[in-house]
C-alpha positions in Angstrom: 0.0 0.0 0.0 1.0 4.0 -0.5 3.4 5.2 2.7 0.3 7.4 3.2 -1.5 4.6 4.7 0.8 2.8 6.6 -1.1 3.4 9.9 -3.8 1.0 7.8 -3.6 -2.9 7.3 -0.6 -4.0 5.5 0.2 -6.3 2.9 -0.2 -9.9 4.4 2.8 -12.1 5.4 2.8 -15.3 2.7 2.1 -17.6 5.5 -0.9 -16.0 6.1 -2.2 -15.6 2.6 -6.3 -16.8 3.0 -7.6 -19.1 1.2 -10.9 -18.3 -1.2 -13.6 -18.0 1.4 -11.7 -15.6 3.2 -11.0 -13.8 0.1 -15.1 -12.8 0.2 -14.6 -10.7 3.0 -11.0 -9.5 2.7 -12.4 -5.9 0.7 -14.9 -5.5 2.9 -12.8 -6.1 6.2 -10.3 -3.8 5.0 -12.9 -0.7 4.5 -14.8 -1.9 8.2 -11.3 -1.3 9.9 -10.3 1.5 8.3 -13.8 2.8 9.4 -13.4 1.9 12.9 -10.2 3.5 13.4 -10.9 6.9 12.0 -14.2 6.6 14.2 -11.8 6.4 17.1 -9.3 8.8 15.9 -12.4 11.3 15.2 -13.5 10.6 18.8 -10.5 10.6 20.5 -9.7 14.0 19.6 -13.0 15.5 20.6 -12.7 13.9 24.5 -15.8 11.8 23.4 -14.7 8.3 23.3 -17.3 5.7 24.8 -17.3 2.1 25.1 -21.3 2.5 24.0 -20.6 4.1 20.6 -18.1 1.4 19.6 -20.6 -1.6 20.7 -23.0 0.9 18.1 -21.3 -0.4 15.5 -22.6 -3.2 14.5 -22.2 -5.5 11.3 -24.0 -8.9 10.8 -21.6 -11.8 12.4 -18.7 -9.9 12.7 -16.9 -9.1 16.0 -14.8 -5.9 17.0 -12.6 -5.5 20.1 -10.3 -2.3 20.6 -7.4 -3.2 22.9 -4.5 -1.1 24.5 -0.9 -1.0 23.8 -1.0 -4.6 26.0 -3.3 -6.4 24.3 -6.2 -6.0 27.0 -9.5 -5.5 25.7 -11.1 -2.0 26.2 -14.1 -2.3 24.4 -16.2 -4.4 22.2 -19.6 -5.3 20.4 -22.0 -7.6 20.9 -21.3 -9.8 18.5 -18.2 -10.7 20.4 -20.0 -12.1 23.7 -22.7 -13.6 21.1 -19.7 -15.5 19.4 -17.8 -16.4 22.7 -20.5 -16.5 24.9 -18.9 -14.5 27.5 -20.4 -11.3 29.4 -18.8 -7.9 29.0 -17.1 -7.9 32.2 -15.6 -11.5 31.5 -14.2 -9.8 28.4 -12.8 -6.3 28.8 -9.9 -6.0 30.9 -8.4 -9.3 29.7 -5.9 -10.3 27.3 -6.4 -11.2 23.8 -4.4 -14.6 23.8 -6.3 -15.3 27.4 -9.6 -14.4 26.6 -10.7 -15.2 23.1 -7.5 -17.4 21.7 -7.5 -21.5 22.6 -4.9 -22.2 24.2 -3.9 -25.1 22.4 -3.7 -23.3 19.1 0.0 -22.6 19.4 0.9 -22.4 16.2 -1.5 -19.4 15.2 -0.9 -17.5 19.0 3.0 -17.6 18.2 2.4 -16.2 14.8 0.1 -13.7 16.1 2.9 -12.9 19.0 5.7 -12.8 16.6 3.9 -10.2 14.6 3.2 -8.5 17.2 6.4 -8.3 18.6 7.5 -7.2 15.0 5.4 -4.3 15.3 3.0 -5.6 12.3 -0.2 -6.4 11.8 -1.9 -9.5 11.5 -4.6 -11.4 10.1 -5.4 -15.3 9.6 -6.9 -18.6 10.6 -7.6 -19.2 14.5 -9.3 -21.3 16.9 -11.4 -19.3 19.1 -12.7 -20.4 22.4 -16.2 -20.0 23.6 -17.4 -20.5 27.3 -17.8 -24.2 28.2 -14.7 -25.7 26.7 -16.2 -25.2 23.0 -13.9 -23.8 19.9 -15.0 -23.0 17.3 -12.4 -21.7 13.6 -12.6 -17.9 12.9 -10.3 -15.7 10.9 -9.0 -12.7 12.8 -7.7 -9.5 11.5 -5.3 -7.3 14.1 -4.8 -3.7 13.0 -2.1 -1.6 14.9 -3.4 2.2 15.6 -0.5 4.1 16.5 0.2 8.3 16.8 2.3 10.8 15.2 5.1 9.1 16.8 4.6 5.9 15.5 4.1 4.8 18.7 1.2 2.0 19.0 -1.7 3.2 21.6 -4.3 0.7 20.5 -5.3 -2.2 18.4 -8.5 -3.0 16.4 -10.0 -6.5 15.8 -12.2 -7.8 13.7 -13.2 -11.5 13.5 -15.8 -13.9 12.3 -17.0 -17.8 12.8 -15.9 -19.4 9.7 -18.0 -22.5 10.7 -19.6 -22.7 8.0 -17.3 -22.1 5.4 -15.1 -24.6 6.5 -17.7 -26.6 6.4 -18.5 -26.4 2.4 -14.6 -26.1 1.8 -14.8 -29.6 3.4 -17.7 -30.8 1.3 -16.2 -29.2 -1.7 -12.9 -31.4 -1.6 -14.8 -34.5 -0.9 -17.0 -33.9 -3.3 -13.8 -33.5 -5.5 -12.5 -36.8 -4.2 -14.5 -39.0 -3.0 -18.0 -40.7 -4.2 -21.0 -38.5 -3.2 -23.3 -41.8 -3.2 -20.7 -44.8 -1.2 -18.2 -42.3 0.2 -15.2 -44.2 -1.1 -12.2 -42.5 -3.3 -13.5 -41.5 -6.6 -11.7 -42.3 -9.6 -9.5 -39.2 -9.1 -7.8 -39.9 -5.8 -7.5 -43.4 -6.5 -5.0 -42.6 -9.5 -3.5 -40.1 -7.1 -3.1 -42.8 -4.5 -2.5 -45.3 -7.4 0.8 -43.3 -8.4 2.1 -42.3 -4.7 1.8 -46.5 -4.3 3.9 -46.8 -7.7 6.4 -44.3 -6.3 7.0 -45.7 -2.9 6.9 -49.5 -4.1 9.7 -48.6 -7.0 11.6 -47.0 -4.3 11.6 -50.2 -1.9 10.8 -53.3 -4.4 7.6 -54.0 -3.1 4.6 -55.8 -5.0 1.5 -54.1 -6.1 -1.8 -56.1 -6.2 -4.6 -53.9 -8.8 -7.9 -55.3 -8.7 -11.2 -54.6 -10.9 -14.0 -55.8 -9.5 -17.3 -55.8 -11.5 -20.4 -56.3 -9.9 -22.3 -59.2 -11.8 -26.2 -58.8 -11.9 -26.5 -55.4 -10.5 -27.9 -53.8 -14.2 -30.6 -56.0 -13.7 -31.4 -55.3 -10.4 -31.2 -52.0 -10.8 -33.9 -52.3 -13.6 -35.4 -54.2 -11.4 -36.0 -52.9 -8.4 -35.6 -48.9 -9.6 -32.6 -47.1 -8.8 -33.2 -46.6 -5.4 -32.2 -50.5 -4.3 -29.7 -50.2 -6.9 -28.2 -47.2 -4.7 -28.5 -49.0 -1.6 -26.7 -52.0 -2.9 -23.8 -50.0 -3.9 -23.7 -48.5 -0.9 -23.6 -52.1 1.3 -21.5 -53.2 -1.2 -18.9 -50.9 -0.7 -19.1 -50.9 2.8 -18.3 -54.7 2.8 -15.2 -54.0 0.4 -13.4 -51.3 2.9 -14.2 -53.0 5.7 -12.2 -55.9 4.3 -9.5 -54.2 3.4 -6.2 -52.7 5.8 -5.7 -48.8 6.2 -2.7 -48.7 3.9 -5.0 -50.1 0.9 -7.4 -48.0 -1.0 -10.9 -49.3 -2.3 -12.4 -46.8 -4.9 -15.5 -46.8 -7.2 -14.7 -46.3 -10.6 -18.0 -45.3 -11.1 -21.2 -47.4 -12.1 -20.8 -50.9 -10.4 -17.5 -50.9 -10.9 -14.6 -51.0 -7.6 -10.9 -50.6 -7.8 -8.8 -52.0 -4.4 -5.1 -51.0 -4.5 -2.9 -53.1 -1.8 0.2 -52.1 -1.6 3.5 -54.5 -0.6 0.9 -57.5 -0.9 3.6 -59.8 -0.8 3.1 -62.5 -3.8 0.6 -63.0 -5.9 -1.1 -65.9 -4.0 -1.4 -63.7 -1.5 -3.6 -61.2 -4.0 -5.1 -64.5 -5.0 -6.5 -65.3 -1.9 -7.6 -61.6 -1.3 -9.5 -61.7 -4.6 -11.0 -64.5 -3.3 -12.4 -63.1 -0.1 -13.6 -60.4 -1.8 -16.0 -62.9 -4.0 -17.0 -64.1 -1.0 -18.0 -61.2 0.6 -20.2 -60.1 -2.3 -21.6 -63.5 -3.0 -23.2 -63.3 0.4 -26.7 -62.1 0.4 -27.9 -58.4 0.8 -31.2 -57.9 2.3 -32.5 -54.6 0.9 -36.0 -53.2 1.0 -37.3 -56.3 2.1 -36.3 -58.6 -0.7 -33.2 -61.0 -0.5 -30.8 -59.6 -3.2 -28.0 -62.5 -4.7 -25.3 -60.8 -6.7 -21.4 -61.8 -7.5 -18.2 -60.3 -8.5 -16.2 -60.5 -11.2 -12.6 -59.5 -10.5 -9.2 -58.7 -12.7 -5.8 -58.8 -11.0 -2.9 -57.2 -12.3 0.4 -56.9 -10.5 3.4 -54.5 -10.2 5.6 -54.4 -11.3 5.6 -57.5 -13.8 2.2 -56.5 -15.5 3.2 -52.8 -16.2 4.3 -49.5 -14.1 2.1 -46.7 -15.6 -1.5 -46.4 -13.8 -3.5 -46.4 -16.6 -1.7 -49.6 -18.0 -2.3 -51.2 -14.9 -6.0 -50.5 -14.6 -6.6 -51.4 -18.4 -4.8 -54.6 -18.2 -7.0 -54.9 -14.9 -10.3 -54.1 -16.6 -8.7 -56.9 -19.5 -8.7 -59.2 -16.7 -11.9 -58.5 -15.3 -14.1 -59.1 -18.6 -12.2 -62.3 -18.8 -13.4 -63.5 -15.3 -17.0 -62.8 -16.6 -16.6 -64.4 -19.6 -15.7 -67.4 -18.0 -18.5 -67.6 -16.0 -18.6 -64.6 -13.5 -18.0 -65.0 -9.7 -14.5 -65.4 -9.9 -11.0 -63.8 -10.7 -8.4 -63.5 -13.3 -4.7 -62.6 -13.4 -4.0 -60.5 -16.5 -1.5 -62.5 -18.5 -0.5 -61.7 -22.7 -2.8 -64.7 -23.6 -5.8 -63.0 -21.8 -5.1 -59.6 -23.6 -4.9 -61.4 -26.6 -8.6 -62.9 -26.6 -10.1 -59.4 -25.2 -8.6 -58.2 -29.1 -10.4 -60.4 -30.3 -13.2 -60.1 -27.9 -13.5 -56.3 -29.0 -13.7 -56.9 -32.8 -16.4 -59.8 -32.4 -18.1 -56.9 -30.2 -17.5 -54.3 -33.0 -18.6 -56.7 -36.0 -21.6 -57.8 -33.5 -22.8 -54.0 -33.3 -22.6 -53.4 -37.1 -24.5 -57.1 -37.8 -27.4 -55.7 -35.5 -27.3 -52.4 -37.6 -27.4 -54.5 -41.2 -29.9 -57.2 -39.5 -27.4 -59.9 -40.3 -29.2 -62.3 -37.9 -32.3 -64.0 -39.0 -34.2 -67.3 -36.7 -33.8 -71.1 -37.4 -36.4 -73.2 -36.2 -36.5 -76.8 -34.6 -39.7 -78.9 -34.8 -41.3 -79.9 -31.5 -42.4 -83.7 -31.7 -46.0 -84.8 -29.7 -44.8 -88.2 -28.7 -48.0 -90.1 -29.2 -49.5 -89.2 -32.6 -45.8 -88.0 -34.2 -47.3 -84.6 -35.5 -45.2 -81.0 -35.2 -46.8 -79.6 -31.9 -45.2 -76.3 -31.7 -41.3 -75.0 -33.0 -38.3 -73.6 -30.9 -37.3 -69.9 -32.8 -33.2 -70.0 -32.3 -31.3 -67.2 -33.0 -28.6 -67.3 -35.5 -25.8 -65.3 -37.1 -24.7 -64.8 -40.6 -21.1 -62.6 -41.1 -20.9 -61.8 -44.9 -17.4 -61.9 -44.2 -16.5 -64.8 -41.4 -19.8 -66.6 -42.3 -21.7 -68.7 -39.5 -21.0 -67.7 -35.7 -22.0 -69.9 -33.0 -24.6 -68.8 -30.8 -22.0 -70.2 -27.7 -19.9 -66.8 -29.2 -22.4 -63.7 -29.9 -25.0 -64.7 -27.0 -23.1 -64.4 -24.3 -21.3 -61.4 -25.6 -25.0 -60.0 -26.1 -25.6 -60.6 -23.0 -22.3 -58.4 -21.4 -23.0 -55.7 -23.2 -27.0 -55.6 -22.9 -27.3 -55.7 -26.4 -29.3 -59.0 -26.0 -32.2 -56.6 -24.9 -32.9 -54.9 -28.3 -32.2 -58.4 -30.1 -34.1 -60.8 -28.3 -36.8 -57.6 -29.0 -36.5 -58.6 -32.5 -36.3 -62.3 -32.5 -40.0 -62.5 -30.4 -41.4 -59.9 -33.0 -39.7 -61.7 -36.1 -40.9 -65.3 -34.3 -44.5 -63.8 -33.9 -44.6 -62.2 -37.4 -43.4 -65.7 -39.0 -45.8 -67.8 -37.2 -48.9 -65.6 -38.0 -47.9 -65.5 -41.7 -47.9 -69.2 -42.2 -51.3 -69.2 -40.3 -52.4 -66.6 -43.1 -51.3 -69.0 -45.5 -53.8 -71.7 -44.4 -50.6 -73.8 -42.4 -51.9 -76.1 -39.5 -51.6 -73.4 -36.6 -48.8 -74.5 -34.1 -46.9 -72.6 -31.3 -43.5 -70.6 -31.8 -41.4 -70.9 -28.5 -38.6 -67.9 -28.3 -36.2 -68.3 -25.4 -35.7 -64.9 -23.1 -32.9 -63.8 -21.7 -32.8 -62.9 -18.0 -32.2 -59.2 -19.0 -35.3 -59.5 -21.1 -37.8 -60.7 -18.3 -36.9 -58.5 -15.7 -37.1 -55.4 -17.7 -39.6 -53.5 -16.5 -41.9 -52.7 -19.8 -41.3 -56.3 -20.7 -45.1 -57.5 -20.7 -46.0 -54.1 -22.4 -43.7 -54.9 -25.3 -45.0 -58.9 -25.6 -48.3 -57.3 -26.1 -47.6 -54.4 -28.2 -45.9 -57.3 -30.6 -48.8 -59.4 -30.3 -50.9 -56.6 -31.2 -48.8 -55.8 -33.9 -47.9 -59.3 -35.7 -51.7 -60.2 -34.9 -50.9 -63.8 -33.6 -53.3 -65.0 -31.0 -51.0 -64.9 -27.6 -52.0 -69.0 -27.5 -49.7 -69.5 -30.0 -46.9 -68.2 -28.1 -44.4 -69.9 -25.8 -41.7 -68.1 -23.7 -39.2 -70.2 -22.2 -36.7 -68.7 -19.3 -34.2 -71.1 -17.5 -34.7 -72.2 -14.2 -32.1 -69.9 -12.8 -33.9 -66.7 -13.9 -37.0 -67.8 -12.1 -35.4 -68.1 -8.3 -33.0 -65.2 -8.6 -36.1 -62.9 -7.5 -38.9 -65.4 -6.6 -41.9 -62.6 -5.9 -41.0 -60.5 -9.1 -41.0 -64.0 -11.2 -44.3 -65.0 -9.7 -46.3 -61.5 -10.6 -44.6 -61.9 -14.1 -45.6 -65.5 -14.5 -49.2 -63.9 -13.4 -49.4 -61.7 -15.9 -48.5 -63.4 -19.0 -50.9 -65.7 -18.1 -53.7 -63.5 -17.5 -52.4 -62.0 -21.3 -52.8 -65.7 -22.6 -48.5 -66.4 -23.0 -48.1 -69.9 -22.2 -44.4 -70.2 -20.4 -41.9 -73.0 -20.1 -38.7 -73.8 -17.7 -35.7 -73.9 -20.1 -32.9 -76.5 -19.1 -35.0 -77.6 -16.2 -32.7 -79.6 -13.4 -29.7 -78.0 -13.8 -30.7 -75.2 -11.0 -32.4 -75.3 -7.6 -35.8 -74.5 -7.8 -37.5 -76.1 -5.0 -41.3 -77.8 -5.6 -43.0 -75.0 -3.5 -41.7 -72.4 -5.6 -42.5 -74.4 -8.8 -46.1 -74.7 -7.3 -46.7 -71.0 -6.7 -45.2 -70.3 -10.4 -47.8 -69.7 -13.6 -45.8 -72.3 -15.8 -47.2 -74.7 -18.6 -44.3 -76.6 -19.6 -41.0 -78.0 -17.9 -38.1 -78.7 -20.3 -35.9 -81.5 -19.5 -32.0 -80.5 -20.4 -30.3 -82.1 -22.7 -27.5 -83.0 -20.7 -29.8 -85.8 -18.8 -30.8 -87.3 -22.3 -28.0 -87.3 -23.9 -26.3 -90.3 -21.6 -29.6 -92.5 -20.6 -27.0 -95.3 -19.8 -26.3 -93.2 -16.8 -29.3 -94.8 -14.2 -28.9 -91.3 -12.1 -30.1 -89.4 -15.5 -32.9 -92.0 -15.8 -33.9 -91.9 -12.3 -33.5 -87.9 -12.8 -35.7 -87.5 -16.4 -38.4 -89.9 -14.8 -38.9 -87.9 -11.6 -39.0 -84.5 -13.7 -41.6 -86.2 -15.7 -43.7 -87.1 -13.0 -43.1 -83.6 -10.7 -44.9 -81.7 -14.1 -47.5 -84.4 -14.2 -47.9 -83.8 -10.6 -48.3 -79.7 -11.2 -50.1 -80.6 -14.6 -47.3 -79.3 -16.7 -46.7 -80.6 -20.2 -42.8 -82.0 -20.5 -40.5 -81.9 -23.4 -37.3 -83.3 -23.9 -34.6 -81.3 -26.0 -31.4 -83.3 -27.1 -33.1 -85.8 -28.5 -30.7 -88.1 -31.0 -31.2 -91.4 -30.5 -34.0 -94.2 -31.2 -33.3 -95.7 -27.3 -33.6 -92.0 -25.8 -37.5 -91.9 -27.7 -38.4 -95.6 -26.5 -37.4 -94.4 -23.0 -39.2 -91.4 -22.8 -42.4 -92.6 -25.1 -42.2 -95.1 -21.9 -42.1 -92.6 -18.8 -45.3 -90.7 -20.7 -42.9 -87.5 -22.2 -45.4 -85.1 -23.9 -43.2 -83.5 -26.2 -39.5 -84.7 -27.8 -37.0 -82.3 -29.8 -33.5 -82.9 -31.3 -31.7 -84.1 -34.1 -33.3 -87.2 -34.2 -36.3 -85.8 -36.4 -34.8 -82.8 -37.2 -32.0 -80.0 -36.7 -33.3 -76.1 -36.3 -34.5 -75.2 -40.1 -34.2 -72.4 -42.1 -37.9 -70.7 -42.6 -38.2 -71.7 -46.1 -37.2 -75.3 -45.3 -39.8 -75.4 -42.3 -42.5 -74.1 -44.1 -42.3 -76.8 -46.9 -42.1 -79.6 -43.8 -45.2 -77.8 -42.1 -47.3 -78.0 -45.6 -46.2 -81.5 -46.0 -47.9 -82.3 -42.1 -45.4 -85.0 -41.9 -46.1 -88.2 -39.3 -42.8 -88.9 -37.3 -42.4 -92.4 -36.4 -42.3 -92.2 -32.4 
């Protein structure tokens, strides 16, 4: 500042620079003090100096003291004894650093002192004290008055609580670091953490464990259930990760359902094997949310430092590599990132990219399999299977693109288009004058528990015309026990809209018979796995009780797989309904089913 106004506040000390919230009053406080003093000055000189006009002035929240040449307090607002709780004659008389200052707050009193002592003037952070042991942060501005001497006769104060801006300055950085929603490290922190790790394990030749951990299900939950159980499982999930974890590692969300745990020095990599393994079973336990018993898993990529890579985002790439591995191999489990892995998640992404672009030309069309009824040898009904033509690589197995459709929820708008393409087939050969017959599409689990699913069914009925009794949906067993009240209003519902439904792959999953007795079903499906080996007396023993369980419920059975002319005699024997395989016939093009379905063949059974 101008020599001129050096009995004013001068420029600030760079250890007491203030930060931004401070910076909202700084004008302000400057132009109050300067006020103040010549308020003084002008009432010192005419002999009219009273402790009442100084507690006159009075601005919102901030507090003024005036002290003498030895710090001691001469007079004072109100705002001071409503900040400190003290009375007037508690305060005046008293020393600054005795009165208002905690005492534990040595760092700011010696600065103040030194200042002081240095003839300067002051301003900054502080801990104040207020009656009954309380403190509470303020910032505190001393300003020396002194006479034509340059001799100091008084000081002015000014302070305020900053409570409350320390408070958002808080919430602002966590909100910069860490996840509003589970309060772990956001991605940002975590690559800060990620590279002070890095540094401190190059330094000493420690191991670094990185693992991904992908939440298995929770899309569909979330879809569900509405975001709101979605949130809460994040949240429960999280808190099982970082309480599983020790103080020196660092659990993250990535963001979606997606985790990241760094654990420093971890030793070997069976020791991050085993961890990765806890941390399966942690999730894989279930969470009871909003009254329903939620069952979800984790799949989890491992990378280690130093042999898998030394840059963060190589790390967490070959990581994430790792991870989609795990889930491709059937989810629930962990992966180490090795070259091989990265290899196949190449060639992962360009069946993903060529998968996209085939959905875009309509590269896929349906093949469908004749259903046999066992006693008079007629086509019953037909299973719609999805199939997929490259221009380029030709046919792909199904065991390749479904599961991929599934990962990246592209199975929703496809199996959208196989049920509308399966209805609009069927209804056209009814047109025709064909023998009408039902079309059985299979549902993914994606597909059933989307919320709009029965709107779309009957928008397609609607649409295609087909009478809904000439539909079949067919779900596997493990979709209809992951949420048992949600499959039975489902079940309820397609029933009431005239969808008959059938268990796919029946006895491979653990539905129990008082579930399968609440459930709207029509037909149980007998895997192929039990048919295929009827040598086996465990799979007869198993076929003939599934026969006799849907008999029981009055369920229609069918038996898929079927190749052989020992595997018809057997189940013509145990009273199958329906039989389907290779043995009459392999999944047709449309043109070649039509001409069988005009022909109205008689299978020998």
């Amino acid at each position: 500042m101008p020599d001129k106004t050096k009995k004013d506040i001068k420029p600030l000390r760079k250890n007491t620079t203030p930060s931004g919230y401070e910076n909202l009053k700084k004008t302000e406080l400057l132009g109050l003090v300067s006020q103040l003093r010549r308020r003084l000055k002008a009432a010192e000189k005419s002999e009219n100096l009273h402790k009442s006009e100084i507690r006159a002035v009075r601005l919102a929240g901030i507090a003024y003291t005036i002290m003498d040449a030895d710090q001691r307090i001469t007079a004072l607002n109100k705002t001071l004894l409503d900040l400190t709780g003290l009375t007037e004659k508690e305060a005046l008389g008293k020393n600054l650093f005795d009165c208002l200052l905690n005492a534990n707050d040595n760092q700011a009193i010696q600065k103040i002192k030194d200042a002081l002592l240095g003839n300067e003037n002051w301003q900054g952070e502080i801990l104040c004290r207020k009656k009954g042991r309380k403190t509470f942060p303020a910032w505190l501005i001393i300003a020396k008055f002194e006479d034509e001497k340059d001799k100091i006769q008084k000081y002015t104060t000014a302070f305020w609580d900053i409570t409350r801006f320390k408070n958002n300055e808080k919430m602002l950085q966590e909100m910069a670091h860490f996840d509003v929603l589970t309060k772990l490290p956001n991605r940002s922190l975590m690559y800060d953490r990620l590279r002070q790790a890095l540094t401190f394990a190059s330094r000493y030749r420690q191991l670094i464990a990185i693992m991904l951990i992908d939440l298995d299900r929770f899309k569909e939950i979330n879809d569900t259930l509405g975001h709101h159980v979605g949130d809460q499982l994040l949240v429960e999930a999280s808190a099982r990760l970082a309480g599983a974890i020790r103080k020196s590692d660092t659990a993250a969300r990535m963001g979606g359902d997606e985790f990241l745990v760094i654990l420093p020095d971890v030793g070997s990599a069976t020791n991050a094997a085993h961890l990765a393994q806890k941390f399966n079973s942690l999730l894989a336990s279930p969470f009871l949310l909003s009254g329903h018993d939620l069952y979800i898993s984790a799949s989890i990529g491992v990378t280690m430092f130093p042999n898998d890579g030394s840059d963060p985002d190589v790390l967490v790439k070959n990581a994430d590599t790792a991870m989609y591995h795990a889930k491709a191999q059937g989810k629930n489990n962990f992966k180490f990132f090795t070259e091989d892995i990265n290899k196949s998640t190449v060639e992962r992404f360009v069946l993903e990219t060529r998968f996209r672009q085939a959905l875009d030309k309509l590269e896929f069309h349906l093949n469908y399999q004749p259903k046999i009824d066992i006693k008079t040898g007629r086509i019953i009904g037909m299973e719609a299977l999805l199939r997929w033509y490259h221009p380029d690589q030709g046919q792909v197995r199904p065991t390749l693109f479904i599961p991929l459709a599934e990962e990246t929820g592209l199975i929703i708008p496809l199996g959208e288009w196989a049920l509308r393409e399966a209805c609009r087939q069927n209804k056209e050969w009814q047109d025709e004058g064909l023998r009408p017959i039902r079309v059985s599409v299979n549902l993914s689990v994606r597909q059933f528990r989307k919320r709009d699913f029965l709107t779309i069914v009957k928008e397609i009925l609607s649409e295609t015309g087909l009478d809904p009794k000439y539909l079949m949906l067919e779900i596997t067993e493990s979709t209809i026990i992951e949420d048992i009240s949600g499959t039975i209003i489902m079940l309820n519902a397609l029933r009431d809209a005239g969808v008959s439904v059938s268990i796919d792959d029946f006895g491979t999953g653990y539905s129990s018979l008082n579930y399968l007795n609440k459930f709207a079903l029509d037909e149980l499906k007998i895997d192929a796995s039990f048919i295929s080996d009827l040598s086996i007396p465990e799979n007869c023993r198993v076929v003939e009780s599934i026969i006799a369980l849907a008999h029981g419920l009055k369920h229609k059975v069918v038996a898929e797989g079927v190749e052989t002319r020992d595997q018809v005699e057997f189940l013509r024997s145990n009273d199958c309904d329906e039989i389907q395989g290779y043995y009459f016939s392999k999944p047709l093009s449309a043109e070649t089913l039509h001409d069988l379905l005009k022909k109205d063949p008689v299978f020998e059974t």
